[in-house]
N, C-alpha and C positions, 0 to 999 in steps of 0.2 A: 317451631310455632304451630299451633293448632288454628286453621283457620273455622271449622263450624264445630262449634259445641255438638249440636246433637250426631252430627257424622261420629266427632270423638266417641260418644258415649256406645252409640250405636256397634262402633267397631269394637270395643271394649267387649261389649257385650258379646259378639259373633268369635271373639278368641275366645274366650273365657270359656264362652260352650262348647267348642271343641277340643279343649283343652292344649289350645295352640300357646296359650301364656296356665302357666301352672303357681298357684301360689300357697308355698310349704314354710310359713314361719315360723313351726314349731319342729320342721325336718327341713336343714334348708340344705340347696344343693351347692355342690363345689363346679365353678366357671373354671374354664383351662386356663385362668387368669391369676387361678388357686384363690380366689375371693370366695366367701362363704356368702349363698345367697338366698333370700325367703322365694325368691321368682327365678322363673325359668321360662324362657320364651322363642320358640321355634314355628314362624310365621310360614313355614315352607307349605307345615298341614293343611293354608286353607287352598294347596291346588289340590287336594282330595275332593274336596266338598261345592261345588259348581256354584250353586245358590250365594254362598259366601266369597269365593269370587272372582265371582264376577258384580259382585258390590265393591267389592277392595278396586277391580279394575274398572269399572266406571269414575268410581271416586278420585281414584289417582290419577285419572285421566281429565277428570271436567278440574283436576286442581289445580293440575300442570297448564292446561289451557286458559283457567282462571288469571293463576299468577304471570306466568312468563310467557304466554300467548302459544301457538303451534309451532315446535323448534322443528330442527331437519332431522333430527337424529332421539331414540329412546336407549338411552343405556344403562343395563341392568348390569349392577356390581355381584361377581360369582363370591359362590356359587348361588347364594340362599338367593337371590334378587333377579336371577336367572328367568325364571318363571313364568313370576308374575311378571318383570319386566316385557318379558316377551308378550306377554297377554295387552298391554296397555297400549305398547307398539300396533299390536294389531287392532286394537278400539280406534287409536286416532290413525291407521291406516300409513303407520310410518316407518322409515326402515329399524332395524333393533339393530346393535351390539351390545357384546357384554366384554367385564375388565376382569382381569386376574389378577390377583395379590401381587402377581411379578411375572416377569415371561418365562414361557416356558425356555425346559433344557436343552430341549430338541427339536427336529422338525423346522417350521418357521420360526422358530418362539417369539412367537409374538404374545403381549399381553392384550391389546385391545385384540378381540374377536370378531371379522364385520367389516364393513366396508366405510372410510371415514375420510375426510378431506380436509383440508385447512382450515379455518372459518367456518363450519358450519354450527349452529347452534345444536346445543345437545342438554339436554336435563337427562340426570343421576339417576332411577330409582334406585331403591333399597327398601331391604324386609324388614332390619331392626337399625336401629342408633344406639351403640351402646356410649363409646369415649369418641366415636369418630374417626380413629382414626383410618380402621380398614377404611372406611368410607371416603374419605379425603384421602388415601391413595391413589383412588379409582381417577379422582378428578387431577390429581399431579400428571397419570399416562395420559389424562386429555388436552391437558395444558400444552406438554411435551409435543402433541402430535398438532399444534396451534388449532387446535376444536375453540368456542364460545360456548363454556359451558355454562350457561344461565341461572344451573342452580341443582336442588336435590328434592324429591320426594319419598316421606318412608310411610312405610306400615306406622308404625309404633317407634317410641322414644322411650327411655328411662328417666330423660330429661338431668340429666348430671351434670354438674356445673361446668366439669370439665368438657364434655360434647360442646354446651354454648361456645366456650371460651377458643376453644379447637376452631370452630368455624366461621365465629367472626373473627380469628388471625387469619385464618385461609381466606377470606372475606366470600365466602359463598353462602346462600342464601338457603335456609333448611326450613323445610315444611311436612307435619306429619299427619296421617288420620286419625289418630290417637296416642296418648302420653300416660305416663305410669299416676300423674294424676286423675288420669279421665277414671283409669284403672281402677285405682282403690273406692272411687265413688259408686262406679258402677257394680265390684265387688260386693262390697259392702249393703248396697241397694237391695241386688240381690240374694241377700245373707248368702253369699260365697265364704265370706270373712264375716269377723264377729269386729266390733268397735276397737278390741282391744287389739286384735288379731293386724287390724287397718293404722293402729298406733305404731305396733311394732314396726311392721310394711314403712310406714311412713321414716321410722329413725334409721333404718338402714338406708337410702337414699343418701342420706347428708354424710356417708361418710363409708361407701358400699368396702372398701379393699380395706380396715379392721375393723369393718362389721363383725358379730361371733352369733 
C-alpha cells in the first residue's frame, strides 16, 4: 500500500532520473527468475546520490513512525536493503540489524546480523517488492528468534498480485513509497514512455513469468 500520493510520485520521479528503475519495452531484460521483463529495477543506486537519499530515508522513516509508531529495532533485509536500512536506523536514532537469505556456513552462521531479543518490536525495511518472498523470509528468522515484527517498509513495489496475496497469508503488514503504478504515470508524465509504450508496461504486470 501507498500511503501519500505525491511521496509516490515524487519517488517515481527520483528513480527514474537516475536511472535506479530502467524501462525497456521494446528490449526487455531477463530477471534470474528467467521472466522476460520491460523494467528493471536496482534501488541500491540512490546511496550514490545523497540528495535522493536522504529523501528515501526521511520518508521511510516518518512512515514507519506514522504507521506502527517507534519500534525497538530497524531491520534491513540483505543485501539490497542493507543501506538504506541502516541510514533509517540512524534517522530515528535506533539500533539496526540486517537478515540473510539463510545462515551462514561458517563462523557463527548466524542469519540475523545484530543484536536482537525476544519481544522486541522490529519493522522490515527493504529496497524492492517483487513476489515477496525473499522478503517474508527475513520476517520467518524474526518470528524464530520470538522478535514483534510490526510490519515492512520498501522503496518500490511491482505491485503483483502474487506479493499481495503472499503477505496477507503471512499476515504482515506492507507499506511502500512508491508502486509500479505511480511509475507508469509519472513515466509517461514525463514522456519517459510514449502512451503506447505505458500500454505495453501496463499488460505485462498482469501476467509478468509468460510475458514475451
Amino acid at each position: 500500500m501507498v500511503l501519500n500520493k505525491e511521496t509516490a510520485q515524487k519517488t517515481a520521479e527520483l528513480l527514474l532520473q537516475i536511472n535506479a528503475i530502467k524501462l525497456q519495452p521494446q528490449n526487455p531484460f531477463t530477471w534470474a527468475s528467467g521472466w522476460k521483463s520491460p523494467i528493471y529495477c536496482d534501488n541500491r543506486i540512490t546511496l550514490s546520490y545523497p540528495v535522493i537519499r536522504n529523501f528515501i530515508r526521511e520518508h521511510l522513516a516518518n512512515q514507519i513512525e506514522q504507521i506502527y509508531g517507534k519500534p525497538d529495532i530497524i531491520a534491513g533485509v540483505a543485501t539490497g536493503a542493507i543501506g538504506i536500512g541502516a541510514l533509517v536506523a540512524d534517522y530515528l536514532d535506533l539500533p539496526f540489524i540486517y537478515i540473510r537469505p539463510e545462515a551462514k556456513k561458517h563462523g557463527r552462521q548466524n542469519q540475523i546480523e545484530g543484536r536482537i531479543e525476544a519481544n522486541q518490536t522490529v519493522v522490515v525495511v527493504e529496497d524492492l517488492i517483487s513476489t515477496g518472498k525473499s522478503s517474508l523470509l527475513a520476517v520467518d528468522a524474526l518470528n524464530a528468534v520470538n522478535a514483534n515484527v510490526k510490519g515492512m517498509v520498501a522503496i518500490f513495489s511491482y505491485g503483483f498480485d502474487v506479493a499481495s496475496e503472499n503477505f496477507s497469508n503471512a499476515g504482515v503488514a506492507l507499506h511502500t513509497l512508491s508502486n509500479y503504478d505511480h511509475l507508469l504515470l509519472q513515466a509517461e508524465k514525463s514522456n519517459y514512455i510514449t502512451s503506447k509504450e505505458a500500454a505495453t508496461l501496463g499488460e505485462w504486470r498482469k501476467n509478468p513469468s509468460t510475458w514475451k
